[in-house]
MMTF fields as JSON, N, C-alpha, C and O atoms, coordinates in Angstrom:
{
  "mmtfVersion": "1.0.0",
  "mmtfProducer": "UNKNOWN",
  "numBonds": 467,
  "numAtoms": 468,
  "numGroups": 117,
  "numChains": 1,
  "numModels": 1,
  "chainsPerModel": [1],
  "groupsPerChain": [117],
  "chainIdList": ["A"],
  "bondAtomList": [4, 2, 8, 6, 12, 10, 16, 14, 20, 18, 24, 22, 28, 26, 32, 30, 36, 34, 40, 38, 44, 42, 48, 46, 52, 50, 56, 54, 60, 58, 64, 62, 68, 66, 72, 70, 76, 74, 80, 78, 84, 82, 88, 86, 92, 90, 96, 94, 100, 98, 104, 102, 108, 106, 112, 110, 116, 114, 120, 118, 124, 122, 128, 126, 132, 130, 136, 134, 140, 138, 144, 142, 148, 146, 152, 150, 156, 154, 160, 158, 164, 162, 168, 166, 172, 170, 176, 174, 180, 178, 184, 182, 188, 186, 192, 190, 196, 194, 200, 198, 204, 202, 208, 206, 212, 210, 216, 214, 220, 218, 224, 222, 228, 226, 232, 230, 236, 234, 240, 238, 244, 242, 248, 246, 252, 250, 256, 254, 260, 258, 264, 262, 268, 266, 272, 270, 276, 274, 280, 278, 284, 282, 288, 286, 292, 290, 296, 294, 300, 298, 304, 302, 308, 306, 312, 310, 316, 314, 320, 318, 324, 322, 328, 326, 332, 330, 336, 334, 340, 338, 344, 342, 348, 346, 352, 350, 356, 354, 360, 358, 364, 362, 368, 366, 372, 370, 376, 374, 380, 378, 384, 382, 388, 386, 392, 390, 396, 394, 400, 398, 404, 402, 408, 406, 412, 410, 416, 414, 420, 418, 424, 422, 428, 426, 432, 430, 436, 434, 440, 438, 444, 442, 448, 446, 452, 450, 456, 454, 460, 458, 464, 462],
  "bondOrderList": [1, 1, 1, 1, 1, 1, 1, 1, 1, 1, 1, 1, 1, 1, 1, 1, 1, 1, 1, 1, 1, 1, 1, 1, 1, 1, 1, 1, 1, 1, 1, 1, 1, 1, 1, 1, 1, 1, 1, 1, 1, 1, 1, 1, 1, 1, 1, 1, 1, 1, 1, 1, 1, 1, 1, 1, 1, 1, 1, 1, 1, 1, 1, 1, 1, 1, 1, 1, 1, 1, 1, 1, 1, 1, 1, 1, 1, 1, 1, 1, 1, 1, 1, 1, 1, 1, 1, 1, 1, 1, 1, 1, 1, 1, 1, 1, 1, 1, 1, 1, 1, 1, 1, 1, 1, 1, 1, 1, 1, 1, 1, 1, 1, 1, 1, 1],
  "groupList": [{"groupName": "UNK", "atomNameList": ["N", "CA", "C", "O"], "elementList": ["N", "C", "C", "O"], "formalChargeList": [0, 0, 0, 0], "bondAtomList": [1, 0, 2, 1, 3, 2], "bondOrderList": [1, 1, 2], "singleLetterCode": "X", "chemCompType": "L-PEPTIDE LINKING"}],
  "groupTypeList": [0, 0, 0, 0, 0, 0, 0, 0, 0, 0, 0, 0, 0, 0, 0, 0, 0, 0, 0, 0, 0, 0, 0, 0, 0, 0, 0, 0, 0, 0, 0, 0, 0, 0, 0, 0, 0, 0, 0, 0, 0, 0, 0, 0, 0, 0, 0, 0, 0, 0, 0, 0, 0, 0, 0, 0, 0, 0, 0, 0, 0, 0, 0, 0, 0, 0, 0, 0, 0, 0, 0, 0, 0, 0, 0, 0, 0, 0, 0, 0, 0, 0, 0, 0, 0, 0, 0, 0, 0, 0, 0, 0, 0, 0, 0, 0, 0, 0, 0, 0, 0, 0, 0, 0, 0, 0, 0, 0, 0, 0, 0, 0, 0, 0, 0, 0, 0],
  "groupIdList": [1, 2, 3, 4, 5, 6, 7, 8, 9, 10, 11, 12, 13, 14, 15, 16, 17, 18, 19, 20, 21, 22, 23, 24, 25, 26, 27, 28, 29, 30, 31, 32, 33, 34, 35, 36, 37, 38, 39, 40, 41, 42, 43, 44, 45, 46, 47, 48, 49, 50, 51, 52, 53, 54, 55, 56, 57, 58, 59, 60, 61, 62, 63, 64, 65, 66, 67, 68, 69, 70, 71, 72, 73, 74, 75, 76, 77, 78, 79, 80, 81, 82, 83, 84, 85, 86, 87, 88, 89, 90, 91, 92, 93, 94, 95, 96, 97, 98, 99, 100, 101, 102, 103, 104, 105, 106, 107, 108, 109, 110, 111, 112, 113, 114, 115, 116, 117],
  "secStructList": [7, 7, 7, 7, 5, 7, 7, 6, 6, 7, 1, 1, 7, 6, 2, 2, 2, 2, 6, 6, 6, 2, 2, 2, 2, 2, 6, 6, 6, 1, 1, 7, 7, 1, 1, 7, 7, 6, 6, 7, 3, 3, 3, 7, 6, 6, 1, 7, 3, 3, 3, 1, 6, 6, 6, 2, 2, 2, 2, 2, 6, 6, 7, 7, 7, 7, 1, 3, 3, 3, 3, 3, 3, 3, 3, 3, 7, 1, 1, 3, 3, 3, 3, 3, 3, 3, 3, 3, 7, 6, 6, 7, 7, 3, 3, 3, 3, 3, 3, 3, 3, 3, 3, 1, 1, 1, 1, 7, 7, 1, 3, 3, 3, 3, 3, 7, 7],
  "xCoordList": [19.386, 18.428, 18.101, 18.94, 16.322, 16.453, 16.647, 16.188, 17.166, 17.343, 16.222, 16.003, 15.66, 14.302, 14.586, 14.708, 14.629, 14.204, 13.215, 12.7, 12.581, 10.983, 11.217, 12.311, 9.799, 9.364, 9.133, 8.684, 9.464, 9.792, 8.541, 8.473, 7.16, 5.856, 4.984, 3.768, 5.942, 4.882, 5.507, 5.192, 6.223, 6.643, 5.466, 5.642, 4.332, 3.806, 1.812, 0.948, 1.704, 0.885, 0.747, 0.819, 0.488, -0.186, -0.774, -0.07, -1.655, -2.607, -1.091, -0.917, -0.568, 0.348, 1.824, 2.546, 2.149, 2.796, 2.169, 2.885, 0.983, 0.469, 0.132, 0.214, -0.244, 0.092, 1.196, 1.18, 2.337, 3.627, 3.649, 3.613, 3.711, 4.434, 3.168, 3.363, 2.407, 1.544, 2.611, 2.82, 3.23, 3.791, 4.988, 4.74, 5.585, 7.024, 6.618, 7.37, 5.397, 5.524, 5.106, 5.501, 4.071, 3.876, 5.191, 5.34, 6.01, 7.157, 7.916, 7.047, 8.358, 9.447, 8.688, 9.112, 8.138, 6.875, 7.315, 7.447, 7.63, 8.705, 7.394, 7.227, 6.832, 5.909, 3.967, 3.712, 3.031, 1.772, 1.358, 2.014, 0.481, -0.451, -0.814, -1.191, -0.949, -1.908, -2.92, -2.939, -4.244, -5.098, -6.022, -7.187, -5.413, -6.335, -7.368, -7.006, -8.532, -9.514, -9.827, -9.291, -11.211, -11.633, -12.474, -12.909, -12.381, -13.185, -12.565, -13.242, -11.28, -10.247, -9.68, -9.162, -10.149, -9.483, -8.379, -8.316, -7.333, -5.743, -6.292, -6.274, -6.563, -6.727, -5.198, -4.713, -4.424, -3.209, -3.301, -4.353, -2.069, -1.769, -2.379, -3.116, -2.047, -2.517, -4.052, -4.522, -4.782, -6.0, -6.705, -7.863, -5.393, -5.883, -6.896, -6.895, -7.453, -8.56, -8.099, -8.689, -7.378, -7.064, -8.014, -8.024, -8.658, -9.631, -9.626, -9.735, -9.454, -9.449, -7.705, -6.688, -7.919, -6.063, -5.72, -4.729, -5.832, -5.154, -4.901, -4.162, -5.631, -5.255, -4.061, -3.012, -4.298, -3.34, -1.939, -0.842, -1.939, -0.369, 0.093, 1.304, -0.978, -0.254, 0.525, 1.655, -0.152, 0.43, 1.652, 2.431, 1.579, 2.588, 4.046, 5.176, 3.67, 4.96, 5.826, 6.737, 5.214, 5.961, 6.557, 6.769, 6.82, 7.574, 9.118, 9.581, 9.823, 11.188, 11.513, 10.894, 12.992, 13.87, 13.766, 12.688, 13.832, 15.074, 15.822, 15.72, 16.454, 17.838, 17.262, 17.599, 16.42, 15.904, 14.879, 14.396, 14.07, 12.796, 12.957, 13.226, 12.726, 13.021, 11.32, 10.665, 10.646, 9.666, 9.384, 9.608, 8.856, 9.086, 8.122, 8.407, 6.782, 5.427, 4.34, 3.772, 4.339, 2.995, 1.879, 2.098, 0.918, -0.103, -1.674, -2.08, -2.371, -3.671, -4.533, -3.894, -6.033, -6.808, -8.224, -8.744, -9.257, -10.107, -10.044, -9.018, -10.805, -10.739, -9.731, -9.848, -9.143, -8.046, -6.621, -6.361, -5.747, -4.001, -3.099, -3.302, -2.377, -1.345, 0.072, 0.509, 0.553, 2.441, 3.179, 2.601, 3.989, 4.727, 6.16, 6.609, 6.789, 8.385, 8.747, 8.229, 10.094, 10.718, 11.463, 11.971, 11.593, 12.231, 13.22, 13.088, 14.232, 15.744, 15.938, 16.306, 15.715, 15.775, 17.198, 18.193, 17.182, 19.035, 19.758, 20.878, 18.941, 20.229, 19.692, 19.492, 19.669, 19.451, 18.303, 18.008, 17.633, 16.478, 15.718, 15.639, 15.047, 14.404, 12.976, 12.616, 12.14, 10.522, 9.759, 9.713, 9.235, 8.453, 6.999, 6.579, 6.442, 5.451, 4.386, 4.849, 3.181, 2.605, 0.993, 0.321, 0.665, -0.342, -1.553, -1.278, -2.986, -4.0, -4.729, -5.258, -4.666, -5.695, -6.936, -6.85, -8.059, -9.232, -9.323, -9.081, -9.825, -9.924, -11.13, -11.865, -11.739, -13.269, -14.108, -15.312, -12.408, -13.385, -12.406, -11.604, -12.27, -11.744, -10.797, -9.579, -11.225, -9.98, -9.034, -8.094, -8.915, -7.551, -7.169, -5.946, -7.477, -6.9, -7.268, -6.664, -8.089, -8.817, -8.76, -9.056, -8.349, -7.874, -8.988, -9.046, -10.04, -11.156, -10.514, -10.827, -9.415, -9.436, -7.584, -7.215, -6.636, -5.508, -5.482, -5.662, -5.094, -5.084, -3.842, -3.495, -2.607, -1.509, -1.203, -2.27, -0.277, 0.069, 1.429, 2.087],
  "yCoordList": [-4.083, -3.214, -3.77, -4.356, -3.466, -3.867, -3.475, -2.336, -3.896, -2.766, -3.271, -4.473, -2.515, -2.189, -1.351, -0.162, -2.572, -1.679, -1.612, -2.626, -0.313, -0.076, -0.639, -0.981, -0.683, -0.887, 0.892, 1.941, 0.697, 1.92, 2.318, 3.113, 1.516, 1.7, 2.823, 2.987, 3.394, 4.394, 5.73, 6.488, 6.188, 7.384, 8.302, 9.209, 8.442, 9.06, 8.903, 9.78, 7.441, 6.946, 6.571, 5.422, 7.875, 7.384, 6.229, 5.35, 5.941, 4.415, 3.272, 2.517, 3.266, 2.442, 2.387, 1.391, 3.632, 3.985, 3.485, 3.427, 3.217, 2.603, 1.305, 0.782, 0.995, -0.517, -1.364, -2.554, -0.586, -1.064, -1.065, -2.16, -0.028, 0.577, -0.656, -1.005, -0.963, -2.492, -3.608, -4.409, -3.681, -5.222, -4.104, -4.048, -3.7, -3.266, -3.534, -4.156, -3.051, -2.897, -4.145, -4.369, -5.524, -6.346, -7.48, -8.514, -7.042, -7.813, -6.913, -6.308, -6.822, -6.178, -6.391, -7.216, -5.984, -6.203, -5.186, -5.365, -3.927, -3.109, -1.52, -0.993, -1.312, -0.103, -0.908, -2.082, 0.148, -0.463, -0.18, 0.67, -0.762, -0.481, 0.55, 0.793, 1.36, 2.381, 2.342, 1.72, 3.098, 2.83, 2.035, 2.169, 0.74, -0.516, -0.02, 1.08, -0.459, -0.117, -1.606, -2.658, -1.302, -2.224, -3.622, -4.758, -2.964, -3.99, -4.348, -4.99, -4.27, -4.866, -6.067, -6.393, -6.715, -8.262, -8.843, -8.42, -9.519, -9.484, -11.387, -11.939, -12.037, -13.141, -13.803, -13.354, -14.86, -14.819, -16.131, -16.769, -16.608, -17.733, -19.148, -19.971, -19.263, -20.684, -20.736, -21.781, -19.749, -19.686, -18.806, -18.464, -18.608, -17.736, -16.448, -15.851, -16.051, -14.569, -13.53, -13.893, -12.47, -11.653, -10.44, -9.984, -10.079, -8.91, -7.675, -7.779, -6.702, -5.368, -4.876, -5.541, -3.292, -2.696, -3.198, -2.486, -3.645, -3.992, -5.81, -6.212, -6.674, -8.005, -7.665, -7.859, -6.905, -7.099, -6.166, -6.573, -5.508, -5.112, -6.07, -6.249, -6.85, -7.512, -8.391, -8.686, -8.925, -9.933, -10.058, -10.966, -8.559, -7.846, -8.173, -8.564, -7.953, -8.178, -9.528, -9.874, -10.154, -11.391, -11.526, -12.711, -10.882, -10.998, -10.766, -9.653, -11.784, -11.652, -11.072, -10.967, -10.073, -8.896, -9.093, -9.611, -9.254, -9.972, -8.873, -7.663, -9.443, -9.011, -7.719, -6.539, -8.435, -7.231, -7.374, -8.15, -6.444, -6.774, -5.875, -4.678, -6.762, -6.293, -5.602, -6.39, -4.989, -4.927, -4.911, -3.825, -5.856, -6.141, -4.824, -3.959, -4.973, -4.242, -3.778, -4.466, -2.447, -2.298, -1.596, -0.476, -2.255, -1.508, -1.858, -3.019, -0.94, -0.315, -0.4, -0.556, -0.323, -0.184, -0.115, -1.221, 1.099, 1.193, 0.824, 1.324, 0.028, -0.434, -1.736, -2.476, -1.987, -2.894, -2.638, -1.898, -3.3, -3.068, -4.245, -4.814, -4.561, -5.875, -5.1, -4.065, -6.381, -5.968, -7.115, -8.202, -7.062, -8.746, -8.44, -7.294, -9.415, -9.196, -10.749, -11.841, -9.939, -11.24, -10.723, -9.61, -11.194, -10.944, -12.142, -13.298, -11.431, -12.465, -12.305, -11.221, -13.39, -13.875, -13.49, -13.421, -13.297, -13.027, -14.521, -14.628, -15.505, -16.676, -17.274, -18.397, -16.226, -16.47, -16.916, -16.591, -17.428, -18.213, -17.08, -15.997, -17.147, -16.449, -16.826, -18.003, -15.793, -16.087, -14.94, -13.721, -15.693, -14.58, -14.46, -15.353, -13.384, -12.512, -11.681, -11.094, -11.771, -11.065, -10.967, -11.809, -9.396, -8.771, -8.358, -7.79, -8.57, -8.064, -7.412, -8.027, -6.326, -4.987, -4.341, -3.676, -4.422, -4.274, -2.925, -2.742, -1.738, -0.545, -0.43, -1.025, 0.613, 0.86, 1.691, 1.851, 2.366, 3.577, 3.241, 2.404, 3.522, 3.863, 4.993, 4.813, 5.841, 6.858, 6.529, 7.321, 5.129, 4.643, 4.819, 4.938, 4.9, 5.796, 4.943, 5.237, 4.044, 3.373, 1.69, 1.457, 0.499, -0.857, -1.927, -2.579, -2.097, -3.386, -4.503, -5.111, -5.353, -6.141, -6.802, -6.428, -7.696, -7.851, -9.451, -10.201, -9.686, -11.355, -11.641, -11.228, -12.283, -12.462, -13.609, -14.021, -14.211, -15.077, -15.169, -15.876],
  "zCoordList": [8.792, 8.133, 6.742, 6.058, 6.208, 5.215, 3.921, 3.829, 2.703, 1.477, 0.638, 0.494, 0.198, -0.803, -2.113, -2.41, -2.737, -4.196, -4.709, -5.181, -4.794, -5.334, -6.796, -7.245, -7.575, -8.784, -9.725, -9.264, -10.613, -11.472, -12.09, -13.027, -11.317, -11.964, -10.841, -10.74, -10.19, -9.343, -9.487, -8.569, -10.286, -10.603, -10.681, -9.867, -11.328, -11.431, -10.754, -10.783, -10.221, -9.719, -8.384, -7.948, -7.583, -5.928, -5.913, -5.416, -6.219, -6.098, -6.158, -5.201, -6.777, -7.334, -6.303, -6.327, -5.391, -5.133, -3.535, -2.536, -3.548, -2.488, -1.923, -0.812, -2.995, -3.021, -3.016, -2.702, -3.442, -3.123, -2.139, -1.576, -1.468, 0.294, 1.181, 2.345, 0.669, 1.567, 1.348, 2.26, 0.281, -0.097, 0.907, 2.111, 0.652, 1.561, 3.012, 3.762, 3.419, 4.929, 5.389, 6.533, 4.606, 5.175, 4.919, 5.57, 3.899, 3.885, 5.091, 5.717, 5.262, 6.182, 7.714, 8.524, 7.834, 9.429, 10.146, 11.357, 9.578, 10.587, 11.215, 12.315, 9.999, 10.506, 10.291, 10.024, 10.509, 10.426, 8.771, 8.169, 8.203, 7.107, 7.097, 8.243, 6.498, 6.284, 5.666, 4.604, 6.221, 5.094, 5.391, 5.016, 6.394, 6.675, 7.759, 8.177, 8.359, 9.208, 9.708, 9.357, 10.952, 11.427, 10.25, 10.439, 9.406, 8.347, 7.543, 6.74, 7.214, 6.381, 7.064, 8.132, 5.552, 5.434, 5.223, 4.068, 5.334, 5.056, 4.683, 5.783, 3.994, 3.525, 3.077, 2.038, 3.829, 3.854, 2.859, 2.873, 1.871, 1.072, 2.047, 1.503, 3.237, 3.723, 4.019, 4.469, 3.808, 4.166, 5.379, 5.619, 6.037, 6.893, 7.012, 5.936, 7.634, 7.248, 8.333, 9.351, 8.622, 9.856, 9.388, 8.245, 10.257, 10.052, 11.576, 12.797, 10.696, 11.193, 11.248, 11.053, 11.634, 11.568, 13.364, 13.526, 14.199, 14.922, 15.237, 16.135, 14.357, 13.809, 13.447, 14.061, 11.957, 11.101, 11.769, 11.387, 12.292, 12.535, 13.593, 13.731, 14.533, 15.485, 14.914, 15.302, 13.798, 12.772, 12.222, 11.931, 12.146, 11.21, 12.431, 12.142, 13.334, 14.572, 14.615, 15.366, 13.546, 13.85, 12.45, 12.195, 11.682, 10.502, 10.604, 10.853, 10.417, 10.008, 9.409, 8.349, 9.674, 8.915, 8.063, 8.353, 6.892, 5.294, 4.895, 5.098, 4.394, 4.003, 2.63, 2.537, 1.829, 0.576, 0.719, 1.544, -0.285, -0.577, -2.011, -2.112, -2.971, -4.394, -4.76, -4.079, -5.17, -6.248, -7.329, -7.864, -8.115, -9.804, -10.27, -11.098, -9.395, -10.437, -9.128, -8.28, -9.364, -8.642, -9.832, -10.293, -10.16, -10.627, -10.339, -10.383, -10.093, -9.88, -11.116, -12.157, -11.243, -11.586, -11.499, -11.646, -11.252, -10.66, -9.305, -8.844, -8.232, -6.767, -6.842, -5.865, -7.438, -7.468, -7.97, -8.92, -7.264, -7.361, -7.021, -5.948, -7.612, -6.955, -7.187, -7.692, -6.423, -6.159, -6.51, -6.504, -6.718, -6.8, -6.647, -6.622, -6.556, -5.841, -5.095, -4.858, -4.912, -4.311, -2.857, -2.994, -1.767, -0.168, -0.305, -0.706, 0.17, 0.365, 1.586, 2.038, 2.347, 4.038, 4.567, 3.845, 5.638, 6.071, 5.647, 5.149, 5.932, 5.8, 3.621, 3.157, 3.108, 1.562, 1.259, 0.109, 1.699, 1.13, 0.255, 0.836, -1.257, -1.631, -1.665, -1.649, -1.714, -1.336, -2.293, -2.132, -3.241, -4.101, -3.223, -2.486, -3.423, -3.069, -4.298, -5.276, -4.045, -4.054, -3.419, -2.824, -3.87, -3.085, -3.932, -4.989, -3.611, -4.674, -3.43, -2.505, -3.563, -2.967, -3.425, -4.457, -2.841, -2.865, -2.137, -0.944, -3.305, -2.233, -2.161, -2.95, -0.894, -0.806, -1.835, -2.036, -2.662, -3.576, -4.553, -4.138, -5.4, -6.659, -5.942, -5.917, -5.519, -4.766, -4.335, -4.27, -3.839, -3.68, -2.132, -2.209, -0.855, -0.043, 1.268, 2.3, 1.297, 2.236, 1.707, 0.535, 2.672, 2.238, 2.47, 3.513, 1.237, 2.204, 2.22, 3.244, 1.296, 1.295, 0.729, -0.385, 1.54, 0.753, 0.927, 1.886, -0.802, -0.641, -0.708, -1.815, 0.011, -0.156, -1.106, -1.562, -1.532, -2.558, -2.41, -3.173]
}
């Protein structure tokens, strides 16, 4: 199982508190995105482009356990939010992460767009 330590920046910020739980769930690969639709983009570090919510969770199926998933920072602003952190693999290897989220509204609640890094 994996242990997750959130970031101490969503205490009081849904938006923020949401964008984390994207970096948690696409690190971990264990539940789906929320939020994402047929027109959301998941633009991955090697170049890859996966588009729509049933791309991206199939995707999501092939992610390895890790052992943690730390979160340094989630913060939001207007239609944009990032995450950053680090995942510690079962056999140690560490792998920093992060996430820049593109929402459809400023409301925060709906995902057009995530660029991984």
């Amino acid at each position: 199982m994996t242990r997750v330590k959130e970031s101490g920046d969503c205490k009081h910020s849904p938006k923020n508190r949401f964008v984390q739980n994207i970096a948690i769930v696409i690190e971990t690969g264990k539940v789906s995105v929320t939020g994402v639709g047929e027109n959301t983009v998941w633009r991955q570090a090697g170049g890859q482009e996966i588009v729509g919510e049933d791309a991206i969770h199939a995707a999501m199926k092939h992610v390895a356990a890790p052992k943690t998933v730390t979160v340094d920072h989630a913060i939001t602003h207007g239609k944009v939010g990032a995450t950053n952190g680090v995942t510690v693999m079962a056999n140690g290897r560490k792998r920093r992460f992060c996430y820049v989220v593109e929402f459809t509204s400023t409301k925060g609640d709906k995902v057009a767009s995530i660029q991984s890094y």
